[in-house]
Structures are given as structure tokens and as C-alpha cells.
PDB file of N, CA, C and O in Angstrom:
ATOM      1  N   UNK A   1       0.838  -1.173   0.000  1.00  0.00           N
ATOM      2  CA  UNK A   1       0.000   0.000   0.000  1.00  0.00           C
ATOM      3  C   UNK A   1       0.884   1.237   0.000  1.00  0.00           C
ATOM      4  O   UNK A   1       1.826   1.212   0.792  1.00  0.00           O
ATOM      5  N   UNK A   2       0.717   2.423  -0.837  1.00  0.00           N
ATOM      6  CA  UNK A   2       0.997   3.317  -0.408  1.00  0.00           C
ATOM      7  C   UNK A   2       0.121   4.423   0.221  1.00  0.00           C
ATOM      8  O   UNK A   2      -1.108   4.398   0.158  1.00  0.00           O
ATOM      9  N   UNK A   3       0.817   5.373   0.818  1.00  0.00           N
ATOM     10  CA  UNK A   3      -0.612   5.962   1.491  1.00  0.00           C
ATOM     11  C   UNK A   3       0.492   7.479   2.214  1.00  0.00           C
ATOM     12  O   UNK A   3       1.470   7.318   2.944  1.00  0.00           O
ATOM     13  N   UNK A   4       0.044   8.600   1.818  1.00  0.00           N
ATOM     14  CA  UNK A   4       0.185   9.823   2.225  1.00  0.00           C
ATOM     15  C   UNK A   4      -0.287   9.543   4.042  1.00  0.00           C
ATOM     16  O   UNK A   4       0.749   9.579   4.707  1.00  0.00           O
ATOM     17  N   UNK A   5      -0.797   9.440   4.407  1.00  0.00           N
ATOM     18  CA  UNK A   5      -1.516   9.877   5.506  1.00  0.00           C
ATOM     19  C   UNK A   5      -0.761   8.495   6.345  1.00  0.00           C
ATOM     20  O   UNK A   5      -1.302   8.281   7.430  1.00  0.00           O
ATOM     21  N   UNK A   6       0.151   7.740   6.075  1.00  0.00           N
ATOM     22  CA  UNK A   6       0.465   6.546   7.050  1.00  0.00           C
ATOM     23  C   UNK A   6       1.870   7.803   7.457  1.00  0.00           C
ATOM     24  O   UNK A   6       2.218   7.866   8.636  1.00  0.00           O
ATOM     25  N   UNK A   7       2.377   8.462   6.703  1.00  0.00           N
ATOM     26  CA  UNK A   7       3.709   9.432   7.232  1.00  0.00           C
ATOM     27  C   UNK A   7       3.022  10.202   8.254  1.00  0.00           C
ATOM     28  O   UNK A   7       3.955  10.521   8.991  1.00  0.00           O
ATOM     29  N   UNK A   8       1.888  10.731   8.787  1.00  0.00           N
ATOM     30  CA  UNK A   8       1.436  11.188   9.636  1.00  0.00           C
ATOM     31  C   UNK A   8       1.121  10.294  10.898  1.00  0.00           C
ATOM     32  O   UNK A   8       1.352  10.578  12.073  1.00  0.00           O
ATOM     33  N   UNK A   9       0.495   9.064  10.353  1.00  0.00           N
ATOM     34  CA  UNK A   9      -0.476   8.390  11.739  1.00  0.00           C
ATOM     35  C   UNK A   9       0.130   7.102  11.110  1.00  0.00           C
ATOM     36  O   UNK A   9      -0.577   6.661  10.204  1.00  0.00           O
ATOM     37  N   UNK A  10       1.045   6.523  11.313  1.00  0.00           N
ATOM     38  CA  UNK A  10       1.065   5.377  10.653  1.00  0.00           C
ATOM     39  C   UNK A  10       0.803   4.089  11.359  1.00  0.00           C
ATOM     40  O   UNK A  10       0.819   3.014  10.759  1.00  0.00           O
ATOM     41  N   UNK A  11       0.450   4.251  13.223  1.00  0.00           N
ATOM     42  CA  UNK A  11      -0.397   3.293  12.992  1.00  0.00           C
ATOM     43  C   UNK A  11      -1.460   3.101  13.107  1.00  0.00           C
ATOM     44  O   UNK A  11      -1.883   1.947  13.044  1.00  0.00           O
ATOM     45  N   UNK A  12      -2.295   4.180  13.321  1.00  0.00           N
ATOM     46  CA  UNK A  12      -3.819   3.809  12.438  1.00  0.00           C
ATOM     47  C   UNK A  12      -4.373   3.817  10.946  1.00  0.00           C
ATOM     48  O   UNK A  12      -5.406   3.632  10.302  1.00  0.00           O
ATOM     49  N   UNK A  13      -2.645   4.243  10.766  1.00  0.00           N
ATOM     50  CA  UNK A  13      -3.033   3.306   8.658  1.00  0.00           C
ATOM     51  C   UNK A  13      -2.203   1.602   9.032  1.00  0.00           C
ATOM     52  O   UNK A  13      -2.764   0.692   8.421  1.00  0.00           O
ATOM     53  N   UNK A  14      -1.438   1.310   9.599  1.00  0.00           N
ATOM     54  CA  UNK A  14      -1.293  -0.121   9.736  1.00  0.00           C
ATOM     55  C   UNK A  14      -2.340  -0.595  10.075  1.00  0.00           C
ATOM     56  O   UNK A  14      -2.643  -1.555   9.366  1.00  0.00           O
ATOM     57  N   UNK A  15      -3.495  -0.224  11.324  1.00  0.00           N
ATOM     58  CA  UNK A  15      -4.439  -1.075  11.545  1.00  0.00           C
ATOM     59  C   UNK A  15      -5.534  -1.059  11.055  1.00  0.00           C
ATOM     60  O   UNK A  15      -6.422  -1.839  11.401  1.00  0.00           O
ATOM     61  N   UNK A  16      -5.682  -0.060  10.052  1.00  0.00           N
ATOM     62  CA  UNK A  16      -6.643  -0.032   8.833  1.00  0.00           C
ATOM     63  C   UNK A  16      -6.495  -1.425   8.223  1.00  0.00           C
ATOM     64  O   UNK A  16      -7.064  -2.479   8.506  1.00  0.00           O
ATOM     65  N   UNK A  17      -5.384  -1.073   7.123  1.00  0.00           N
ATOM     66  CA  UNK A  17      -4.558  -1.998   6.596  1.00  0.00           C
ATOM     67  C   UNK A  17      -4.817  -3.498   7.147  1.00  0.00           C
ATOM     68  O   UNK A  17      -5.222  -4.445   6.473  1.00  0.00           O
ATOM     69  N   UNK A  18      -4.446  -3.501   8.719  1.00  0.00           N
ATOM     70  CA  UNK A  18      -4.648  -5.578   8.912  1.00  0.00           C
ATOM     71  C   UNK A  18      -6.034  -5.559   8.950  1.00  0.00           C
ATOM     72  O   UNK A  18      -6.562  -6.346   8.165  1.00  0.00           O
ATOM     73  N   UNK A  19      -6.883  -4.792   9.736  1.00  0.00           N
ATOM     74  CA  UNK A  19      -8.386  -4.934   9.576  1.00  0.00           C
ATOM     75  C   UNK A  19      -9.097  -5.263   8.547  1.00  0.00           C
ATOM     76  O   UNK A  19      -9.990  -6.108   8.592  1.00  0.00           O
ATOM     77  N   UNK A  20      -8.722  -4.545   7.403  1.00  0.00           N
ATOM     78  CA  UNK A  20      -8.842  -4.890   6.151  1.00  0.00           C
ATOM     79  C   UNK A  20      -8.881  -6.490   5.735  1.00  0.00           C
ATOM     80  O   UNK A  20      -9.856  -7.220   5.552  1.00  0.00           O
ATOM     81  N   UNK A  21      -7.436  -6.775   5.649  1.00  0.00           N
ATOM     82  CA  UNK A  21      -6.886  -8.236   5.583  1.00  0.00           C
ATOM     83  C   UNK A  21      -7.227  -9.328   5.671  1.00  0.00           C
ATOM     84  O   UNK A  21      -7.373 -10.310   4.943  1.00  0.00           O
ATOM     85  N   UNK A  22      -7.439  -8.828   7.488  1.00  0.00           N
ATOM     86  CA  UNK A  22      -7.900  -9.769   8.543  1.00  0.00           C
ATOM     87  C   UNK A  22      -9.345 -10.139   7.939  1.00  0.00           C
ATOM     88  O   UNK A  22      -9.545 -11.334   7.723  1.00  0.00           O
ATOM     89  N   UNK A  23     -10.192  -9.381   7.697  1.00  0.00           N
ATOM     90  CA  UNK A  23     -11.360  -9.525   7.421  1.00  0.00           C
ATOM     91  C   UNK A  23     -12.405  -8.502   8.174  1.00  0.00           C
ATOM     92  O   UNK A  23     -13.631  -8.614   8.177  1.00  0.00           O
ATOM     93  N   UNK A  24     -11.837  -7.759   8.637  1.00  0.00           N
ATOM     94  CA  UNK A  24     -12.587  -6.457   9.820  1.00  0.00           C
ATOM     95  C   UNK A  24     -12.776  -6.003   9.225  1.00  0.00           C
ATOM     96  O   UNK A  24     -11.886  -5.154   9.188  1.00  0.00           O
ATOM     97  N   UNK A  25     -13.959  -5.684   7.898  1.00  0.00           N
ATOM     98  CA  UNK A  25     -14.312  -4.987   6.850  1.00  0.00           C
ATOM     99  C   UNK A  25     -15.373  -3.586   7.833  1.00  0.00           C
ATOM    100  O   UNK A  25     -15.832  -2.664   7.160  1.00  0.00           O
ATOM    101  N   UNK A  26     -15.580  -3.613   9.064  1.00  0.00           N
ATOM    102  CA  UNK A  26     -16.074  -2.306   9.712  1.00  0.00           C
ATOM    103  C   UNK A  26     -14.853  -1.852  10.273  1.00  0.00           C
ATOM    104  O   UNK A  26     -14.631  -0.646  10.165  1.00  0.00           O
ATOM    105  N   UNK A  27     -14.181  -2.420  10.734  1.00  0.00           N
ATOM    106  CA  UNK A  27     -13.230  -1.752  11.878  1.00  0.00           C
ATOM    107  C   UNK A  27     -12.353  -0.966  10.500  1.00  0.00           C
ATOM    108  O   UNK A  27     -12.268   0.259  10.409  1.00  0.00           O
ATOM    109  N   UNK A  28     -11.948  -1.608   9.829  1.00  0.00           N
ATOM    110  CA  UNK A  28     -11.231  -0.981   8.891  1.00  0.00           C
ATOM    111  C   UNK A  28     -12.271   0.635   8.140  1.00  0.00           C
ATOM    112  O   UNK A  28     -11.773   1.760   8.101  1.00  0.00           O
ATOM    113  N   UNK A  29     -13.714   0.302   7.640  1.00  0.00           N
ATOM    114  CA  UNK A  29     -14.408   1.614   7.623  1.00  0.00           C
ATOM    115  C   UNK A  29     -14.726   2.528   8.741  1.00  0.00           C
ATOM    116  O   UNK A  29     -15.559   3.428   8.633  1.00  0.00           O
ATOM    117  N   UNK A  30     -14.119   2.309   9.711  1.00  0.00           N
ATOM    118  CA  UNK A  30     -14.375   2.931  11.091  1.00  0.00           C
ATOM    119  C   UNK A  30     -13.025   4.297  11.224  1.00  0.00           C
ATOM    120  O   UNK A  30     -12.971   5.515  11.392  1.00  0.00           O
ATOM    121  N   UNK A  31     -11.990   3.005  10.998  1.00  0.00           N
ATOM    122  CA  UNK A  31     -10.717   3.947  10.440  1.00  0.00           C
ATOM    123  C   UNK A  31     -10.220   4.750   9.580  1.00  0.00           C
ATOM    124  O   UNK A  31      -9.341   5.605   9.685  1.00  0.00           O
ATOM    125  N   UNK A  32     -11.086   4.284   8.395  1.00  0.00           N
ATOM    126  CA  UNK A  32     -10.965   4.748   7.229  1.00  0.00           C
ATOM    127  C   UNK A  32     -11.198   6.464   7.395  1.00  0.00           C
ATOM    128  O   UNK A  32     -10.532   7.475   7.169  1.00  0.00           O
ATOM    129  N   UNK A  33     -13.308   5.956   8.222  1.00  0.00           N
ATOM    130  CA  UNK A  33     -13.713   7.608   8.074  1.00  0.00           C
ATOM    131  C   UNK A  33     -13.021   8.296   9.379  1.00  0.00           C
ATOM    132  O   UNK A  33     -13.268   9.473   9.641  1.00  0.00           O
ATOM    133  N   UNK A  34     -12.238   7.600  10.103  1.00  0.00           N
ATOM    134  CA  UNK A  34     -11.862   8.913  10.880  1.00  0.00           C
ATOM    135  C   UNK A  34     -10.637   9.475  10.376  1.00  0.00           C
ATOM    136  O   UNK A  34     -10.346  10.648  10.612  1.00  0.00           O
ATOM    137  N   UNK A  35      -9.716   8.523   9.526  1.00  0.00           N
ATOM    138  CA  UNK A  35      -8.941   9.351   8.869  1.00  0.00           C
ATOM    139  C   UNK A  35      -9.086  10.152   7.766  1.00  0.00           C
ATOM    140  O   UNK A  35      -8.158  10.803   7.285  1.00  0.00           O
ATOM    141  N   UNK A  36     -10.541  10.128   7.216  1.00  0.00           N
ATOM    142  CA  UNK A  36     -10.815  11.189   6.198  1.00  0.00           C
ATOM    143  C   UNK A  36     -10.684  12.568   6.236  1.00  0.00           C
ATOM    144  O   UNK A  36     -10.590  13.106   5.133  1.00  0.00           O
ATOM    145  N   UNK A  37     -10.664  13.036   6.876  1.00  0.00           N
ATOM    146  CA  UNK A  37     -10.220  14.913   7.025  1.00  0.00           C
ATOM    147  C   UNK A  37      -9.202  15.226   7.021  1.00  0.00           C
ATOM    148  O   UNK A  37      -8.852  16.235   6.408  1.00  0.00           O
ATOM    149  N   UNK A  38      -8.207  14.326   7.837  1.00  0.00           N
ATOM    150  CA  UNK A  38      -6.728  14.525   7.596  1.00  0.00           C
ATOM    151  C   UNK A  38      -6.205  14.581   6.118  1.00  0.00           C
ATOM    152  O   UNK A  38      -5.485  15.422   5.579  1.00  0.00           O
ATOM    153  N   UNK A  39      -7.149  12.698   5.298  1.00  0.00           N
ATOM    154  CA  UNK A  39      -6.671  12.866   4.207  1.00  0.00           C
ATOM    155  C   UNK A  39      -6.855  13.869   3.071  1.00  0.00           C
ATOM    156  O   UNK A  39      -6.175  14.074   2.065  1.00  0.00           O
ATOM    157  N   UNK A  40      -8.124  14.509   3.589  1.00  0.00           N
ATOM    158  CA  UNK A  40      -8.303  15.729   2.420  1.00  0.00           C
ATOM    159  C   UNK A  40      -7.351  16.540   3.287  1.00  0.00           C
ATOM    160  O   UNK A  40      -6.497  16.983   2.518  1.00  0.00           O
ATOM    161  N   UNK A  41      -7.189  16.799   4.088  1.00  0.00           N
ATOM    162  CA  UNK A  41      -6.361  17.958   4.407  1.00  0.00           C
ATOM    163  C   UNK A  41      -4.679  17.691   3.690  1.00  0.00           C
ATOM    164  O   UNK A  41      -4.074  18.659   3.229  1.00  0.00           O
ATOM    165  N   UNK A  42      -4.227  16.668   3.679  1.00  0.00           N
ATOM    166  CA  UNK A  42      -2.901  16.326   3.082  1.00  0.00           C
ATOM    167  C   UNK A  42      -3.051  16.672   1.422  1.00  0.00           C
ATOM    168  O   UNK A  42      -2.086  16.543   0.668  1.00  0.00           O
ATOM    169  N   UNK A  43      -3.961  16.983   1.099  1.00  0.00           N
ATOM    170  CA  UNK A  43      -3.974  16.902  -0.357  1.00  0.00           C
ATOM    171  C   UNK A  43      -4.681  18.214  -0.911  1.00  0.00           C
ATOM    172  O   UNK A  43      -5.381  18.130  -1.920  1.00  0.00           O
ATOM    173  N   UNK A  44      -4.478  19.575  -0.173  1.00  0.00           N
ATOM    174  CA  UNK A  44      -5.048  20.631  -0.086  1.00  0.00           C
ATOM    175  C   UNK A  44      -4.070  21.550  -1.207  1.00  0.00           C
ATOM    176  O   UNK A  44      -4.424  22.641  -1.654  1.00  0.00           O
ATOM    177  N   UNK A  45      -3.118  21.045  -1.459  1.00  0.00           N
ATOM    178  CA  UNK A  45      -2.205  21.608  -2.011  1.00  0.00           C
ATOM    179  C   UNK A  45      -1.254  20.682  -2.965  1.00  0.00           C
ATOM    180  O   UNK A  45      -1.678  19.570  -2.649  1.00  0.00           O
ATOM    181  N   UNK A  46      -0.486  20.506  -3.695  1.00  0.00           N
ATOM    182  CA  UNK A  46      -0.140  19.313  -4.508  1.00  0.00           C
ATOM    183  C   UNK A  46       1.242  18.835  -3.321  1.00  0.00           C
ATOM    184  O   UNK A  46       1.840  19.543  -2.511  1.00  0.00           O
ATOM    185  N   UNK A  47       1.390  17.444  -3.626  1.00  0.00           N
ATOM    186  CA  UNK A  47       1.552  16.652  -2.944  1.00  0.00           C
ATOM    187  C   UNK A  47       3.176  16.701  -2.863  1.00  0.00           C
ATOM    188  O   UNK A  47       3.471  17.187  -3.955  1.00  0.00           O
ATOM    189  N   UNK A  48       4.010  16.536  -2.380  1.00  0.00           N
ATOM    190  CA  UNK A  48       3.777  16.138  -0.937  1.00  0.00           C
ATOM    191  C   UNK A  48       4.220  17.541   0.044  1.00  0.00           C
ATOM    192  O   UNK A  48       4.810  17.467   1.122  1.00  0.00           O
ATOM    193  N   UNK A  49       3.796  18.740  -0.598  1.00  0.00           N
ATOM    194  CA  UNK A  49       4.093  19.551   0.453  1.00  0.00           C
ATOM    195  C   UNK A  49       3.015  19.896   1.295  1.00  0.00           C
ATOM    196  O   UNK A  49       3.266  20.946   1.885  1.00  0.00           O
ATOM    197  N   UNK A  50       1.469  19.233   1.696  1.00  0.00           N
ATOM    198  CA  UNK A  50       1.096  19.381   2.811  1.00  0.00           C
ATOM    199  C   UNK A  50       1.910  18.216   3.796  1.00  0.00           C
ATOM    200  O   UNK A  50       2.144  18.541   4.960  1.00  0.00           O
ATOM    201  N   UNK A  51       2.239  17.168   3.419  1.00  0.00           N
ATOM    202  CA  UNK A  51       2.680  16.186   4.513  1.00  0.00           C
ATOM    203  C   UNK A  51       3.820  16.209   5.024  1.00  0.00           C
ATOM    204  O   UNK A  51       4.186  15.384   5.860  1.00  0.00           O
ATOM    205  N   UNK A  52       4.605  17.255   4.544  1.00  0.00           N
ATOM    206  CA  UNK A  52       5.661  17.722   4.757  1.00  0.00           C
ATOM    207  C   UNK A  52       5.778  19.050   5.778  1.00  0.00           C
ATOM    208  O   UNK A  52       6.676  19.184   6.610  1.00  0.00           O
ATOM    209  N   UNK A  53       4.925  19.797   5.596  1.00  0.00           N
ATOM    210  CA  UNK A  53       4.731  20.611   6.482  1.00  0.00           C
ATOM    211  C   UNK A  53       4.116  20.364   7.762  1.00  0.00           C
ATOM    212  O   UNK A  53       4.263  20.888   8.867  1.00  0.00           O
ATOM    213  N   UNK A  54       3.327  19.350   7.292  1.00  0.00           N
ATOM    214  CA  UNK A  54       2.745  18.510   8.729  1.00  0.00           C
ATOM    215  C   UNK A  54       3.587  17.832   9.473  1.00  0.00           C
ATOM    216  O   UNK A  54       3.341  17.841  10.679  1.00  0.00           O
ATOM    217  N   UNK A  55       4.640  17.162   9.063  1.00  0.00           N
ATOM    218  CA  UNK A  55       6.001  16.496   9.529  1.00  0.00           C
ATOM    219  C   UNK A  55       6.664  17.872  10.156  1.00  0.00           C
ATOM    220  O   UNK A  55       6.779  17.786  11.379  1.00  0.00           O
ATOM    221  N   UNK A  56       7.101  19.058   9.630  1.00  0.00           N
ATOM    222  CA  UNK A  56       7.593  20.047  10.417  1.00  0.00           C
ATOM    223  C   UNK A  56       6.898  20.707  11.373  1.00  0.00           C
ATOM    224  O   UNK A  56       7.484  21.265  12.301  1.00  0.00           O
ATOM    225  N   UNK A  57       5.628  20.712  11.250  1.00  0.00           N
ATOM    226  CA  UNK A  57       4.688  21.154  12.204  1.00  0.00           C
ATOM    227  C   UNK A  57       4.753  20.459  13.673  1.00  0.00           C
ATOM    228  O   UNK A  57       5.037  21.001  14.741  1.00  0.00           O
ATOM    229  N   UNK A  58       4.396  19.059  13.412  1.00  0.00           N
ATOM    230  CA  UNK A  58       4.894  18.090  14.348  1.00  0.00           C
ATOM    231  C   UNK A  58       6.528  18.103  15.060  1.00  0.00           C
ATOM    232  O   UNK A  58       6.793  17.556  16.131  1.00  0.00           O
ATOM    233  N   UNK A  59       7.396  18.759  14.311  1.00  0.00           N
ATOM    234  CA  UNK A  59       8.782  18.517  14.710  1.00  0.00           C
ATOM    235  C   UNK A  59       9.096  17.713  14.312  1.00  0.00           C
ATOM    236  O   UNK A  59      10.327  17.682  14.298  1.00  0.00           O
ATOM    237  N   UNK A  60       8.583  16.766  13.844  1.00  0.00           N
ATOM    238  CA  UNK A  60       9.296  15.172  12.811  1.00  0.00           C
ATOM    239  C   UNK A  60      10.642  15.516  11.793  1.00  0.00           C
ATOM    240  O   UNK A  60      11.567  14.722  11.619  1.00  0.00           O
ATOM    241  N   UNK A  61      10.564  16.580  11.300  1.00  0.00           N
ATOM    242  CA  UNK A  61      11.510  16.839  10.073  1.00  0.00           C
ATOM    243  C   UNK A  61      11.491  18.461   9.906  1.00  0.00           C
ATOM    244  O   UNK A  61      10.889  19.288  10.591  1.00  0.00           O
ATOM    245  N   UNK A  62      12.287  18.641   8.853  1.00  0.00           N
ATOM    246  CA  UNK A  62      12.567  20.546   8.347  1.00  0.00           C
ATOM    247  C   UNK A  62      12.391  19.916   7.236  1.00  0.00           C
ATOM    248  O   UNK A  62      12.878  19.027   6.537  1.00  0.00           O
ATOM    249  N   UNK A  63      11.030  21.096   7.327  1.00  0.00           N
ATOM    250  CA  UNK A  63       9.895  20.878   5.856  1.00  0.00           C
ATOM    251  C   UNK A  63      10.561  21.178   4.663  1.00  0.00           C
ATOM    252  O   UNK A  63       9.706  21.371   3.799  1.00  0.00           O
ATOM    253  N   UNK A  64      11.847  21.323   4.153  1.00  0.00           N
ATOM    254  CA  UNK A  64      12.816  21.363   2.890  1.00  0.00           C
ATOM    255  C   UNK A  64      11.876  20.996   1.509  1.00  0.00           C
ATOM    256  O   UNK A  64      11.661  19.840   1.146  1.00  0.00           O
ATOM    257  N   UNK A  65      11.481  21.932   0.976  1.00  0.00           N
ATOM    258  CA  UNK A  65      11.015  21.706  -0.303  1.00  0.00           C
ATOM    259  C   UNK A  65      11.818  21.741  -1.435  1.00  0.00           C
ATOM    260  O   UNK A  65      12.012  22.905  -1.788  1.00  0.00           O
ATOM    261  N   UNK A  66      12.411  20.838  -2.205  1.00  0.00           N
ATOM    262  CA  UNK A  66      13.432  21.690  -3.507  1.00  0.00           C
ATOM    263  C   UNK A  66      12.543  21.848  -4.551  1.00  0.00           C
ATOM    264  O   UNK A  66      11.532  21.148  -4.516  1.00  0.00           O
ATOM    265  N   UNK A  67      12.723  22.760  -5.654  1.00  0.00           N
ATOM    266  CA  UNK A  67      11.986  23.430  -6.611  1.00  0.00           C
ATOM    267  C   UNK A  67      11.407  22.185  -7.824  1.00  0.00           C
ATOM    268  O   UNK A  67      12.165  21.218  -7.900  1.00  0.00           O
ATOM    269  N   UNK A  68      10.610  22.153  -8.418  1.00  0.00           N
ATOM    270  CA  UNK A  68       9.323  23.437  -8.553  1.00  0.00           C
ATOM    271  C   UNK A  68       8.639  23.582  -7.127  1.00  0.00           C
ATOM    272  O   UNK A  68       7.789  24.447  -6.919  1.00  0.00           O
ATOM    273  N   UNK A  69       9.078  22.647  -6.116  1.00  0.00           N
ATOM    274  CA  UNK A  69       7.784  22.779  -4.893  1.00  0.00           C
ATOM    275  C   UNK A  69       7.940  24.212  -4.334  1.00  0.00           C
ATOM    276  O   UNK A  69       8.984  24.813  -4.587  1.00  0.00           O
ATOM    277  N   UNK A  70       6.878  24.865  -3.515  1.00  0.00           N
ATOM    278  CA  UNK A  70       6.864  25.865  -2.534  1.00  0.00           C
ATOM    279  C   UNK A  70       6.322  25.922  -1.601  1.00  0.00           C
ATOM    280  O   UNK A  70       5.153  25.558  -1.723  1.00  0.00           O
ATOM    281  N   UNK A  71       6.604  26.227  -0.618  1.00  0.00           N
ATOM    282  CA  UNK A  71       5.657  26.470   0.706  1.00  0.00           C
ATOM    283  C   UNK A  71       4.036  26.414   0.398  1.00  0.00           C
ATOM    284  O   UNK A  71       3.520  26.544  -0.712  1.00  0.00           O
ATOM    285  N   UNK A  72       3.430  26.212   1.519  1.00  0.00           N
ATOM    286  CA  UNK A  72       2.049  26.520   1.584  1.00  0.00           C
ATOM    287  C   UNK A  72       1.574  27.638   0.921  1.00  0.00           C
ATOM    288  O   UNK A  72       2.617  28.235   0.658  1.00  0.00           O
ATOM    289  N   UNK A  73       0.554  28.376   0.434  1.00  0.00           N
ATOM    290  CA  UNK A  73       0.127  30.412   0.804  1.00  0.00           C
ATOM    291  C   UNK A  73      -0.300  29.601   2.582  1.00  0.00           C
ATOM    292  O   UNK A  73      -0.260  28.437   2.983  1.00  0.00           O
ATOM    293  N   UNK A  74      -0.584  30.572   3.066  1.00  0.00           N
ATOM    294  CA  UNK A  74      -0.872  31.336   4.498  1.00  0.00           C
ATOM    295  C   UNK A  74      -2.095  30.446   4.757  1.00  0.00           C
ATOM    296  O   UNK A  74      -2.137  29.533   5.583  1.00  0.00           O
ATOM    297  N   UNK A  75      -3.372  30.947   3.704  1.00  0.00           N
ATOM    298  CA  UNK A  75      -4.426  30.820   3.966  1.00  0.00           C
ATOM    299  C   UNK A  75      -4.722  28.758   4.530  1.00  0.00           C
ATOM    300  O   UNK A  75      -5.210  28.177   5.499  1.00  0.00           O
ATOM    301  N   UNK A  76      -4.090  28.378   3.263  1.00  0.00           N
ATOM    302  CA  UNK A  76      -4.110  26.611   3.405  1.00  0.00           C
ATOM    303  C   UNK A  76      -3.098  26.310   4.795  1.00  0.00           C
ATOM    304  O   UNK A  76      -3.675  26.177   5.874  1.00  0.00           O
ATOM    305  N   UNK A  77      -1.847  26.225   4.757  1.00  0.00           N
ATOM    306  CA  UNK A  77      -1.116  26.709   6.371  1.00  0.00           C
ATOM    307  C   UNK A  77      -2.333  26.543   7.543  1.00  0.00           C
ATOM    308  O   UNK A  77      -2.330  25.558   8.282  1.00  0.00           O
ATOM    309  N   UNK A  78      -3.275  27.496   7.637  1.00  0.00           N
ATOM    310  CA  UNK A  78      -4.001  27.639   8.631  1.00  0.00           C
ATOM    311  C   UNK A  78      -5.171  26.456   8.489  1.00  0.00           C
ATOM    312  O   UNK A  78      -5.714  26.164   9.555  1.00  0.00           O
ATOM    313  N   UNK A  79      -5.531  25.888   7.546  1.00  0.00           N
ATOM    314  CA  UNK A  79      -6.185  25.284   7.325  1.00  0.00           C
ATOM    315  C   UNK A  79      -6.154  23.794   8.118  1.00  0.00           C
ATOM    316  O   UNK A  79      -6.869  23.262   8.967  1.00  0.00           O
ATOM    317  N   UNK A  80      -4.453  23.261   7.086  1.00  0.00           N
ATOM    318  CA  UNK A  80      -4.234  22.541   7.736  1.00  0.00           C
ATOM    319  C   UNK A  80      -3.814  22.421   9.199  1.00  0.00           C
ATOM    320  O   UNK A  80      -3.865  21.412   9.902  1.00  0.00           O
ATOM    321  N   UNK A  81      -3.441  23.494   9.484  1.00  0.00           N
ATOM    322  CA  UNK A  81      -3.355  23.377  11.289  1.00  0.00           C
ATOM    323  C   UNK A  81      -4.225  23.206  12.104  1.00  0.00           C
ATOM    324  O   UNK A  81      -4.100  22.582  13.158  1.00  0.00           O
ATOM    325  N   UNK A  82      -5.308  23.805  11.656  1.00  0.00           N
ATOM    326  CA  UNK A  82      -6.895  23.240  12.590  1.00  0.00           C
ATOM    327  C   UNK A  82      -6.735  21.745  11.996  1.00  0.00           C
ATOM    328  O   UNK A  82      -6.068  21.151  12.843  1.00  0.00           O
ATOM    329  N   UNK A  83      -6.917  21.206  11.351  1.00  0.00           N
ATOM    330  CA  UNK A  83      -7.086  19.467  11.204  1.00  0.00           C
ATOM    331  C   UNK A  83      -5.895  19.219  12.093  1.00  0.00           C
ATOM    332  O   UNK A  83      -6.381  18.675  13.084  1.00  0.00           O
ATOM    333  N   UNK A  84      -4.664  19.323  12.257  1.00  0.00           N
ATOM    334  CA  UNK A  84      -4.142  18.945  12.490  1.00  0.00           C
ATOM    335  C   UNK A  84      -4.316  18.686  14.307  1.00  0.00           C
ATOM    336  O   UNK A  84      -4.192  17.716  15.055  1.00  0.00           O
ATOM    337  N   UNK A  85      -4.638  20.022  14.458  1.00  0.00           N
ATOM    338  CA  UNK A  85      -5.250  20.014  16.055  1.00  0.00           C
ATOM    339  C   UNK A  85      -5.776  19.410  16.566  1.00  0.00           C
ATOM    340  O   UNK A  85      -5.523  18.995  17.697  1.00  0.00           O
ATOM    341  N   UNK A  86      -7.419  18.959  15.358  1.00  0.00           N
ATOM    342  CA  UNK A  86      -8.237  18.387  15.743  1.00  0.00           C
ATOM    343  C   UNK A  86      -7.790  16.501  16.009  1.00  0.00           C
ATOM    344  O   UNK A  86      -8.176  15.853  16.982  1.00  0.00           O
ATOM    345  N   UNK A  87      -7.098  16.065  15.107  1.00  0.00           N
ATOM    346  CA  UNK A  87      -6.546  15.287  15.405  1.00  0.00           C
ATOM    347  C   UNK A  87      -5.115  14.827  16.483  1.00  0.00           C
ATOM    348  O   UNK A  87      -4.318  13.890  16.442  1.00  0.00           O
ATOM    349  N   UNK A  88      -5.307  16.120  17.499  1.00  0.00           N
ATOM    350  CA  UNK A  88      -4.389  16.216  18.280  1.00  0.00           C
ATOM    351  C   UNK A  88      -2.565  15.788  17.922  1.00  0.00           C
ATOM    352  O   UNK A  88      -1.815  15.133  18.645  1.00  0.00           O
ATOM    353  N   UNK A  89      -2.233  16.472  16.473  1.00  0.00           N
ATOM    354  CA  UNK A  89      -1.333  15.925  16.293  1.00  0.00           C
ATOM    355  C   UNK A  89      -0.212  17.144  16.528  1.00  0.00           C
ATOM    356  O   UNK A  89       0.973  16.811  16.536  1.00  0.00           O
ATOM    357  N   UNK A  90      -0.579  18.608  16.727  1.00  0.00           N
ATOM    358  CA  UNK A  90       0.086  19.682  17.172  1.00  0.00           C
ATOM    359  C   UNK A  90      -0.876  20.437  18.067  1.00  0.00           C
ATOM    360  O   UNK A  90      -2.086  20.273  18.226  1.00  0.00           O
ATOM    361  N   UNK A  91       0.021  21.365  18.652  1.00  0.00           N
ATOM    362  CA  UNK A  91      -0.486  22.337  20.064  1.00  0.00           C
ATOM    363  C   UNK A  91      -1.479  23.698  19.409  1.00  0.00           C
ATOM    364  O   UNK A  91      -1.963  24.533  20.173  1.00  0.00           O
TER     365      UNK A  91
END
């Protein structure tokens, strides 16, 4: 699998993932929709510089974009920081 949103939460995309597998065809849609906001939020901007900024946000990494990429604008920035909150993943 690949998956944007396992660099954020990766293990409630692993236990998506075995639920899946396993045969937990709810537990896995249980996970799915609570990771849905994050995943639109990772994809607010072309890829991979929301998950990257979310990694620096967190302190995980220095959000280093090399070119053509660029920073966020401001407005998305703020965007994703409320999701990010809400999912208690920054202060």
C-alpha cells in the first residue's frame, strides 16, 4: 500500500490496513472515516508539500522543499493546522 496519511499516523493506517486483511471490513471503515479529514487535508495543495509541512509542524523533520515545490500560501497553512489540532497531532 501506499498511502500519504500513514507518514502522519502510521499506525492507524497499519491497523486499517490488517483490519482490512484480517477480514474487519467495519473496523477498517471505522478507520478509514476517521482518517478522512486529515486525508483531504494532506492533499489541499499538490503533494507532498502538505505532509511535509505537517512532519515540520509536528517537529518530525525541516519541511525542505526543492523546486518546482513551494511552501504553503498562508491561507491553506491555517487550514491545515486546525485538522491537524483536531486530530491532536500539534499544540
Amino acid at each position: 500500500m501506499i498511502s500519504v496519511v500513514a507518514n502522519i499516523m502510521p499506525k492507524e493506517t497499519h491497523s486499517l490496513v490488517a483490519n482490512f486483511l484480517e477480514g474487519n471490513a467495519e473496523e477498517a471503515k471505522r478507520l478509514q472515516l476517521y482518517l478522512y479529514e486529515l486525508i483531504k487535508a494532506l492533499f489541499i495543495e499538490t503533494n507532498p508539500i502538505p505532509v511535509k509541512t505537517s512532519l515540520g509542524f509536528m517537529g518530525l523533520i525541516e519541511p525542505y522543499l526543492r523546486l518546482p515545490l513551494y511552501r504553503m500560501s498562508d491561507i491553506n497553512e491555517e487550514k491545515l493546522k486546525v485538522v491537524l489540532r483536531e486530530y491532536k497531532l500539534i499544540k
